[in-house]
MDTraj code that builds the backbone (N, CA, C; nanometers):
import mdtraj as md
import numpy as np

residues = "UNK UNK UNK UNK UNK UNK UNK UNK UNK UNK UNK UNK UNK UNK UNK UNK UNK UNK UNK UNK UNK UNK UNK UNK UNK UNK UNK UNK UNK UNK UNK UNK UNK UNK UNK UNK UNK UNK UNK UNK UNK UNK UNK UNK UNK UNK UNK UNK UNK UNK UNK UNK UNK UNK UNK UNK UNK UNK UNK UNK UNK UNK UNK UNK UNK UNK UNK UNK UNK UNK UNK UNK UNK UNK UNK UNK UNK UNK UNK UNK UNK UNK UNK UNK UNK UNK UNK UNK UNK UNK UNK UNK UNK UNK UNK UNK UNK UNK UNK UNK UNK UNK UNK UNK UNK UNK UNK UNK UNK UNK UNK UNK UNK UNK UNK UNK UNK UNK UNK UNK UNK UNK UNK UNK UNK UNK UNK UNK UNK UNK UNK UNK UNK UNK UNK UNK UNK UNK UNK UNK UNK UNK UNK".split()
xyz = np.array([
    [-1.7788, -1.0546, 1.6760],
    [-1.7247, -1.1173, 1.5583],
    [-1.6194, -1.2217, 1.5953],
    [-1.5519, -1.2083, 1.6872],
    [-1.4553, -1.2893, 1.7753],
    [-1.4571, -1.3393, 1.8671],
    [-1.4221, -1.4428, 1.9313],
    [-1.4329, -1.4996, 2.0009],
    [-1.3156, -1.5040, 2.1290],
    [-1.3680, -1.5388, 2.2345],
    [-1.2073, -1.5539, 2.3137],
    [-1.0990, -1.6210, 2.2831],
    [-1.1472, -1.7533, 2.1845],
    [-1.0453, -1.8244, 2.1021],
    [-0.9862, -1.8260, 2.0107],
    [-0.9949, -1.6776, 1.9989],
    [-0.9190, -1.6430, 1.8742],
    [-0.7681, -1.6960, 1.8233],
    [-0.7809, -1.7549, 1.7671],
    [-0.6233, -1.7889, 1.7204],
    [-0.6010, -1.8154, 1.5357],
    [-0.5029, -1.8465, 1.5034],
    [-0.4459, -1.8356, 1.3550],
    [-0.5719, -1.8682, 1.2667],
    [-0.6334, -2.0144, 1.2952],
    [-0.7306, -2.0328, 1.1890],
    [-0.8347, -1.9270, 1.2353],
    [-0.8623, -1.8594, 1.2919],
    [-0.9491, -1.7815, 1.2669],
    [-0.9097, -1.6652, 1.2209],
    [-0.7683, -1.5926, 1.2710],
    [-0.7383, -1.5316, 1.1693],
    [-0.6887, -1.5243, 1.0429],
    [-0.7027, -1.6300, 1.0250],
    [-0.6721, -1.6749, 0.8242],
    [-0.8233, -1.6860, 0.7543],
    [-0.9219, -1.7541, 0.8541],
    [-1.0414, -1.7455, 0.7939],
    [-1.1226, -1.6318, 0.7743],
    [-1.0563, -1.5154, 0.8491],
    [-1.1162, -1.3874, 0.8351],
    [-1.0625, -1.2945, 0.7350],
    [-0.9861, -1.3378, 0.6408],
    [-0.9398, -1.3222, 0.5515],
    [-0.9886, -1.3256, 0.4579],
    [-1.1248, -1.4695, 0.4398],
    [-1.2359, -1.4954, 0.3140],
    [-1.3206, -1.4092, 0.3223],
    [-1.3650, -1.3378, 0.4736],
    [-1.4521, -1.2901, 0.5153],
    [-1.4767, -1.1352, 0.4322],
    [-1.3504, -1.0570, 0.3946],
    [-1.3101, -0.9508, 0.3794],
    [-1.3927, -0.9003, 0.2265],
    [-1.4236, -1.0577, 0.1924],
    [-1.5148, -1.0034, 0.0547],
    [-1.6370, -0.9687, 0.0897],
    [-1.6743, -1.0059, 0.2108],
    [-1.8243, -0.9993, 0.2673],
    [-1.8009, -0.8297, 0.2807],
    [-1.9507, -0.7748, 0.2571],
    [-1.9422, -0.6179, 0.3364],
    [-1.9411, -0.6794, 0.4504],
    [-1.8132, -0.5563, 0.5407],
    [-1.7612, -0.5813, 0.6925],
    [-1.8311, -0.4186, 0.6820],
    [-1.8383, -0.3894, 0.8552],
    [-1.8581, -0.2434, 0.8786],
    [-1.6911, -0.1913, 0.9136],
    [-1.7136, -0.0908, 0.9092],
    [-1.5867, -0.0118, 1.0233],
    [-1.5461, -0.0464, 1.0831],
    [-1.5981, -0.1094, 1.2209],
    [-1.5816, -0.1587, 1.3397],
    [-1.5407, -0.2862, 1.3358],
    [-1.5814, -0.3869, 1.2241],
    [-1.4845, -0.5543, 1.1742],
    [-1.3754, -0.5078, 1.0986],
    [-1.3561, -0.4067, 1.0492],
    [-1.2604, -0.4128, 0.9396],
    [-1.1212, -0.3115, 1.0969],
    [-1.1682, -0.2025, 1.1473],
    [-1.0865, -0.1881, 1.2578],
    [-1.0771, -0.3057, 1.3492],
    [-1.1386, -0.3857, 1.4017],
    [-1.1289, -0.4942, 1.4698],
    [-0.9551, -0.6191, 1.3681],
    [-1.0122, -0.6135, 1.2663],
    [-0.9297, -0.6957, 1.1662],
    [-0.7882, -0.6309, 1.2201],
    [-0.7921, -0.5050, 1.1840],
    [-0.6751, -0.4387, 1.1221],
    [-0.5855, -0.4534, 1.2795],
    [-0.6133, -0.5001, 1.4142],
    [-0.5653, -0.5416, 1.5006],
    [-0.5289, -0.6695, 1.5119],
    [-0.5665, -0.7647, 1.4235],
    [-0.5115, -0.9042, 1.4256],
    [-0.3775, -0.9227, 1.4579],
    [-0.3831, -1.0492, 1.5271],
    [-0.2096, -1.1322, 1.5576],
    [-0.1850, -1.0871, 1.4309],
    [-0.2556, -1.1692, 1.3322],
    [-0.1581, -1.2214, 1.1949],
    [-0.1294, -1.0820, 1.0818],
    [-0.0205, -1.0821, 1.0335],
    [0.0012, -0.9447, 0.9567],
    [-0.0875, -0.9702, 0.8464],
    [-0.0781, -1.0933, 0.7560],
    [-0.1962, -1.1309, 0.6826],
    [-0.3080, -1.0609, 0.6232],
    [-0.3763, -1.0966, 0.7631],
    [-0.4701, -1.0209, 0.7741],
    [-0.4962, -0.8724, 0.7428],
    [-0.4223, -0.8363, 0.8904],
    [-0.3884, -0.6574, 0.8408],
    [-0.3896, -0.6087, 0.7535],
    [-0.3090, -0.7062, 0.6114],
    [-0.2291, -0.6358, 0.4948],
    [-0.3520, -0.6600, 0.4555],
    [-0.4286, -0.7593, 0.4396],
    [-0.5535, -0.7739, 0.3637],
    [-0.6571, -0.6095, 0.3514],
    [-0.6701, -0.6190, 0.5114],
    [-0.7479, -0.4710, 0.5529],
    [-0.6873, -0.3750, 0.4738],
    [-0.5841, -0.3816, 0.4898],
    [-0.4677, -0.2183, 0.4357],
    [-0.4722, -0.2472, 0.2766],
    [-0.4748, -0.3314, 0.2205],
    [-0.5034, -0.3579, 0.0637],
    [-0.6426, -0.3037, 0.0289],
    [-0.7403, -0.3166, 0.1413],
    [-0.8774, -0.2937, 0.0619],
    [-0.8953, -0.1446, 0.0519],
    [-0.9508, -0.1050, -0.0065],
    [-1.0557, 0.0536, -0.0770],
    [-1.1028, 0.0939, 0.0568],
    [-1.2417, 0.0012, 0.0669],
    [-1.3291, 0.0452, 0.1500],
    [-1.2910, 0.0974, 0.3297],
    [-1.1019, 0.0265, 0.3452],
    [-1.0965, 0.0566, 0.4870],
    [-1.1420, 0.1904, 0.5174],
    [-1.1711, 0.1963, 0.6148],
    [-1.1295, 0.3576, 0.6839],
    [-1.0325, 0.4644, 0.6773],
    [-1.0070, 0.5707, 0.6487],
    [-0.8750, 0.5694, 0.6093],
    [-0.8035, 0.5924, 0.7674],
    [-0.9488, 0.6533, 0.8808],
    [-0.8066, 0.6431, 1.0285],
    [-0.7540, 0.5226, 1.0273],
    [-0.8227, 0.3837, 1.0169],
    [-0.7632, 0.2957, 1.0002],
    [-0.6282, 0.2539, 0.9442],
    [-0.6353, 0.3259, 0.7682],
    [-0.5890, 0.2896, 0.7338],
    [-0.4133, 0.3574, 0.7630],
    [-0.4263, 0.5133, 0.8654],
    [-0.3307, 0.5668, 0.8688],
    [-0.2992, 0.5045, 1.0211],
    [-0.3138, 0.4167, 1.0544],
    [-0.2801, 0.3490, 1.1630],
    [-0.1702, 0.2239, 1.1037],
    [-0.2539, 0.1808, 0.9933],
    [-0.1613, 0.0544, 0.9665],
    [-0.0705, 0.0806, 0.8737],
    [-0.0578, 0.2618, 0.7762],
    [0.0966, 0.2901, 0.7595],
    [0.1964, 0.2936, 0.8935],
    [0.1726, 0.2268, 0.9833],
    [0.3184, 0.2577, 1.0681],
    [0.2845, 0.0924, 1.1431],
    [0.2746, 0.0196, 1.0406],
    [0.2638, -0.1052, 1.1134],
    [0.3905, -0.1990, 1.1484],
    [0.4349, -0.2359, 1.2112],
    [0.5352, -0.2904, 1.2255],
    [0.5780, -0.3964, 1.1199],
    [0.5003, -0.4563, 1.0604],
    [0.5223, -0.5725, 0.9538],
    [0.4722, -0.5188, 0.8468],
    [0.6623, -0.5463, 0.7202],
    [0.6423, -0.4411, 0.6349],
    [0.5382, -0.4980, 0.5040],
    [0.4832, -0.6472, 0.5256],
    [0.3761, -0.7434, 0.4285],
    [0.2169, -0.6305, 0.4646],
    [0.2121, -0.5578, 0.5860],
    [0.1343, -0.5104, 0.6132],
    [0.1649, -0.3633, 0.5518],
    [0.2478, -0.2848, 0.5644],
    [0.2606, -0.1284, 0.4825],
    [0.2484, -0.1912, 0.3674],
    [0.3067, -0.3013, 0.2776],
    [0.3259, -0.3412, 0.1409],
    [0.2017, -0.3201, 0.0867],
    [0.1324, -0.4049, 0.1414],
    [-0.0436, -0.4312, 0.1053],
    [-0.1311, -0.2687, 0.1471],
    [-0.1349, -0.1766, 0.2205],
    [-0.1475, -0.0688, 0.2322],
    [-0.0992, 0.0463, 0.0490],
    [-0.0104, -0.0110, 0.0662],
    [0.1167, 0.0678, -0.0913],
    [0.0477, 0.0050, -0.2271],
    [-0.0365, -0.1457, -0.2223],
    [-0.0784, -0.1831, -0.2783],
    [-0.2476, -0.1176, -0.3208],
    [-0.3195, -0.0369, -0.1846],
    [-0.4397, 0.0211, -0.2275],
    [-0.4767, 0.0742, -0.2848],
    [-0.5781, 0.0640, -0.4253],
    [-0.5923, 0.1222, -0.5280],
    [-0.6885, 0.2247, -0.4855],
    [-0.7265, 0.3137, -0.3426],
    [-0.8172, 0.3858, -0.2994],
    [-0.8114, 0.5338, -0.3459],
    [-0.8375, 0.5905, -0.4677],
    [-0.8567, 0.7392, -0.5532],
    [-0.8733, 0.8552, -0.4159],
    [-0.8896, 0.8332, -0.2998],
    [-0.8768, 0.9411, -0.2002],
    [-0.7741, 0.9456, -0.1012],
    [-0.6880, 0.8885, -0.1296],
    [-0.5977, 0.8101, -0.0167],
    [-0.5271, 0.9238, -0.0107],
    [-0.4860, 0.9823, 0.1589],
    [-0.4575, 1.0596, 0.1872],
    [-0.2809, 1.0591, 0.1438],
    [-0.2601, 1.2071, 0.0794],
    [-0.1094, 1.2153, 0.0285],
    [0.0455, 1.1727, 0.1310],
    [-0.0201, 1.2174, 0.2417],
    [0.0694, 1.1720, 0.3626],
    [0.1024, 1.0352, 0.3887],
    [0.0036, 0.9519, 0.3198],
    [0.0238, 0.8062, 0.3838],
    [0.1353, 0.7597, 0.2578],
    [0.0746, 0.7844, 0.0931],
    [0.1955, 0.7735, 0.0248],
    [0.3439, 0.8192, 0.0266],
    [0.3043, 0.9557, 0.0821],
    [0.4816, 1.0431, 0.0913],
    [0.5210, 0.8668, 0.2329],
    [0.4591, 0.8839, 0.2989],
    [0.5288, 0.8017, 0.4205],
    [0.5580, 0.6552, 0.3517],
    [0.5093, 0.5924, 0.2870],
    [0.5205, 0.4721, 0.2329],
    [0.6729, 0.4881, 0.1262],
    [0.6611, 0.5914, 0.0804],
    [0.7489, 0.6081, -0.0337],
    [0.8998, 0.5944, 0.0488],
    [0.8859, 0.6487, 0.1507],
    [0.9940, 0.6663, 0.2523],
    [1.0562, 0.5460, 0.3377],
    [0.9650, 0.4204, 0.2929],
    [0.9884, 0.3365, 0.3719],
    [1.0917, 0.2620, 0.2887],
    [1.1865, 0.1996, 0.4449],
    [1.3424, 0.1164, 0.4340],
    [1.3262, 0.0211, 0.3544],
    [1.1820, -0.0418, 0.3484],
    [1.2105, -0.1823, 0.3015],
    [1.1140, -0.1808, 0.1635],
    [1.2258, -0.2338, 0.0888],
    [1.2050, -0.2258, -0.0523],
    [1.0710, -0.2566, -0.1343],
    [1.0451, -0.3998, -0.0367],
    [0.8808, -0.4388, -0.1035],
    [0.8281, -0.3134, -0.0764],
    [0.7764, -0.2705, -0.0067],
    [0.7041, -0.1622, 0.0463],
    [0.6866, -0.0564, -0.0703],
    [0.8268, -0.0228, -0.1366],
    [0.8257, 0.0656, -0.2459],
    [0.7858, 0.0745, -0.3610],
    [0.8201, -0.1154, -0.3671],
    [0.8121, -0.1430, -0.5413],
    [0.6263, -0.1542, -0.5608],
    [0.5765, -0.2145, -0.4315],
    [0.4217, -0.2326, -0.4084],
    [0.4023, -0.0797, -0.4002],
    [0.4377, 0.0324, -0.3815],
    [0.3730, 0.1596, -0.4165],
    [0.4097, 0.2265, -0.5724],
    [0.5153, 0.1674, -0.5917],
    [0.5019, 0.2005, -0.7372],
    [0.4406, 0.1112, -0.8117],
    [0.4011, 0.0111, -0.8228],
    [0.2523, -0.0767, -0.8981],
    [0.1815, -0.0068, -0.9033],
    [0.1717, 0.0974, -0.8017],
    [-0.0148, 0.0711, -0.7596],
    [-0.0561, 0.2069, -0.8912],
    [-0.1608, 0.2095, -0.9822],
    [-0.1787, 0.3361, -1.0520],
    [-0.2370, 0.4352, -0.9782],
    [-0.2828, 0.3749, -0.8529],
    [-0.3422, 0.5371, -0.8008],
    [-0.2419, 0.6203, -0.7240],
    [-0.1041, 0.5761, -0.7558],
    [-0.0108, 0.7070, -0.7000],
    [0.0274, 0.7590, -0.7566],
    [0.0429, 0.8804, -0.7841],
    [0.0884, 1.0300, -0.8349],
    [0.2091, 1.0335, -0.9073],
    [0.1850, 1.0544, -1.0438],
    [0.3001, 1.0664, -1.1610],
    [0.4665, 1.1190, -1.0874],
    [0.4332, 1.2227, -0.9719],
    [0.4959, 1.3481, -0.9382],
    [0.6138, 1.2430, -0.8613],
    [0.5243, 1.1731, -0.7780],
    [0.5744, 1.0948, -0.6661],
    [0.6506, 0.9776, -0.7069],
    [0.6228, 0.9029, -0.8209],
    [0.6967, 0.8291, -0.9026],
    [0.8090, 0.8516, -0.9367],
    [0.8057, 1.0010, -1.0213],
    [0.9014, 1.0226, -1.0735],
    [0.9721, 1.0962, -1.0132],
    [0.9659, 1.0978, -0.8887],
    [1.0834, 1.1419, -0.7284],
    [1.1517, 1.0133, -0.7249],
    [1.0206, 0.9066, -0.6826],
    [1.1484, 0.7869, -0.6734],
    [1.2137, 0.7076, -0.7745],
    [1.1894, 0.7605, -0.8908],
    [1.3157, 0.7551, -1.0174],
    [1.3781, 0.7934, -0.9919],
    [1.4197, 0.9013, -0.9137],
    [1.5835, 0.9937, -0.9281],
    [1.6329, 0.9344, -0.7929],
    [1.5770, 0.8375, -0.7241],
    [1.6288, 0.7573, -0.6058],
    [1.8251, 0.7169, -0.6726],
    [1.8633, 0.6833, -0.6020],
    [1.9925, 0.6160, -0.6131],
    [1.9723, 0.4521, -0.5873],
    [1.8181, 0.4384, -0.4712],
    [1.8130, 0.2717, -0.5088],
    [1.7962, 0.2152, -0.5966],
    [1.8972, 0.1418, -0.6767],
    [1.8714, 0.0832, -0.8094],
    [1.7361, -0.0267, -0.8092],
    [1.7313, -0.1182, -0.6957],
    [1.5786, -0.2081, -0.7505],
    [1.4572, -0.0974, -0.7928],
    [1.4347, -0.0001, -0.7128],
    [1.2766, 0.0738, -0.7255],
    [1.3326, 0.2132, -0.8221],
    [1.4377, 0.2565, -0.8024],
    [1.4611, 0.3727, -0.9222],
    [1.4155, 0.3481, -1.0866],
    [1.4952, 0.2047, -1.0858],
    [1.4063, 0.1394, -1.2423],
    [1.2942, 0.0942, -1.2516],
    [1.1897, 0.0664, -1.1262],
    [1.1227, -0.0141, -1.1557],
    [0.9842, 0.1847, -1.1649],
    [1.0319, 0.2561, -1.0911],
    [0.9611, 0.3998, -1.0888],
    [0.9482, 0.4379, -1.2574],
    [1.0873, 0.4310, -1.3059],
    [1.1084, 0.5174, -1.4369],
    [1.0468, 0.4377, -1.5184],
    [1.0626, 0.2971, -1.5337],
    [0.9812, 0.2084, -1.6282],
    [0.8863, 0.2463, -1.6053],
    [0.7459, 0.2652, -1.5082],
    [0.6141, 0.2767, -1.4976],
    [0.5944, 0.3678, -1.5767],
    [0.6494, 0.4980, -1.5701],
    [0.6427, 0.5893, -1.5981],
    [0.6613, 0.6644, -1.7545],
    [0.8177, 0.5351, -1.8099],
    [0.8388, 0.5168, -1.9611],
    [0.6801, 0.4627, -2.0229],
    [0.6337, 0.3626, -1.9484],
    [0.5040, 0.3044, -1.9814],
    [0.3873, 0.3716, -2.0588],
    [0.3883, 0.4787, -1.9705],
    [0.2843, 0.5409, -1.9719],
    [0.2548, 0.6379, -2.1264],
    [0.3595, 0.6712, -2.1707],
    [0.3263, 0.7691, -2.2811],
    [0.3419, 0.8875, -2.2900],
    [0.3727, 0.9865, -2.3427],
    [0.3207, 1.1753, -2.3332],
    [0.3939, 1.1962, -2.2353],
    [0.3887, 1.3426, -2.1400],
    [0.4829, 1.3536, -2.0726],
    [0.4978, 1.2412, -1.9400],
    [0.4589, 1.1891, -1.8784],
    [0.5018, 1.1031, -1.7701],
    [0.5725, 0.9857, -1.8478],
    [0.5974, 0.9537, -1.9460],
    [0.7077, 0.8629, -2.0774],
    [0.8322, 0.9383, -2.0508],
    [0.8132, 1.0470, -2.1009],
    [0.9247, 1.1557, -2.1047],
    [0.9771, 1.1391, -1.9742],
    [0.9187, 1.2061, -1.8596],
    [0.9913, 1.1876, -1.7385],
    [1.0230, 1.0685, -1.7004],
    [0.9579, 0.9629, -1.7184],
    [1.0242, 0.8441, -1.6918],
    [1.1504, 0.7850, -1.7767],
    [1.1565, 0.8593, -1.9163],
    [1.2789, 0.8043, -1.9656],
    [1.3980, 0.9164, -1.9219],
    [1.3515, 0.9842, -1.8965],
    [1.5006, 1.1389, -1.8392],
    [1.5409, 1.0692, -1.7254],
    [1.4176, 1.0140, -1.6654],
    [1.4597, 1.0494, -1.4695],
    [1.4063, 1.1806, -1.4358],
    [1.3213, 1.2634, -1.4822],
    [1.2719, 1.3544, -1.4382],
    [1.1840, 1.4155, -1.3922],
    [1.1402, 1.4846, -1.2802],
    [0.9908, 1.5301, -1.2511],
    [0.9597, 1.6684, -1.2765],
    [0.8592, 1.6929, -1.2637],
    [0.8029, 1.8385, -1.2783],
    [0.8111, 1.9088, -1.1330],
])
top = md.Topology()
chain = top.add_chain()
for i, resn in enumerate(residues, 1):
    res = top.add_residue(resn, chain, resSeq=i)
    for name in ("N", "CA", "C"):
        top.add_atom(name, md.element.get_by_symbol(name[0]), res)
traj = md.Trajectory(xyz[None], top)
């Protein structure tokens, strides 16, 4: 899929590519790119792998965990969210609280945060919602 000349424009152009069905083996190949870009692209999609994808929760570039926090994947292993939730850098957080496929429970943990950017931005989702996850999001409270 690569070439020995791999460099930026090709890893930006492999970026269009990502709508194409890739197998396993392009989308792990990707998720090693120079460019974080990229990565985050991989770590944004559904279909990654998830060893993959528990490779690129501990990626050094946090545009890459962000886009990971961003995956709307309904099987995504609970460990990779608890670990995301945990992470220093703020995008990282507020991109896991967007995302709807993370857990009412887990939200409304990082409502009772003391960080004011993602504590409000947790409880609002959560006010959003209606019925009891409304409720806990307007208390600050979880089950």
């Amino acid at each position: 899929m690569f070439s020995a000349q791999y460099s930026r424009q090709t890893a930006l152009a492999s970026l269009q590519d990502l709508n194409a069905r890739l197998t396993d083996h392009e989308l792990a190949t990707l998720a090693r790119s120079d460019e974080a870009m990229v990565r985050a692209a991989v770590a944004e999609r559904p279909g990654t792998p998830l060893t993959t994808l528990l490779k690129l929760c501990r990626d050094e570039s946090a545009t890459v965990r962000a886009g990971l926090a961003r995956n709307p994947r309904p099987d995504m292993l609970p460990q990779i969210h608890e670990d995301l939730a945990a992470d220093k850098v703020v995008e990282v957080v507020l991109a896991l609280i967007s995302n709807p496929a993370v857990p009412d429970a887990l939200i409304a943990r990082l409502g009772r945060q003391f960080h004011k950017e993602y504590s409000a931005a947790a409880r609002e989702r959560l006010s959003s919602k209606g019925g009891a996850a409304g409720l806990l999001g307007r208390v600050g409270l979880a089950r």
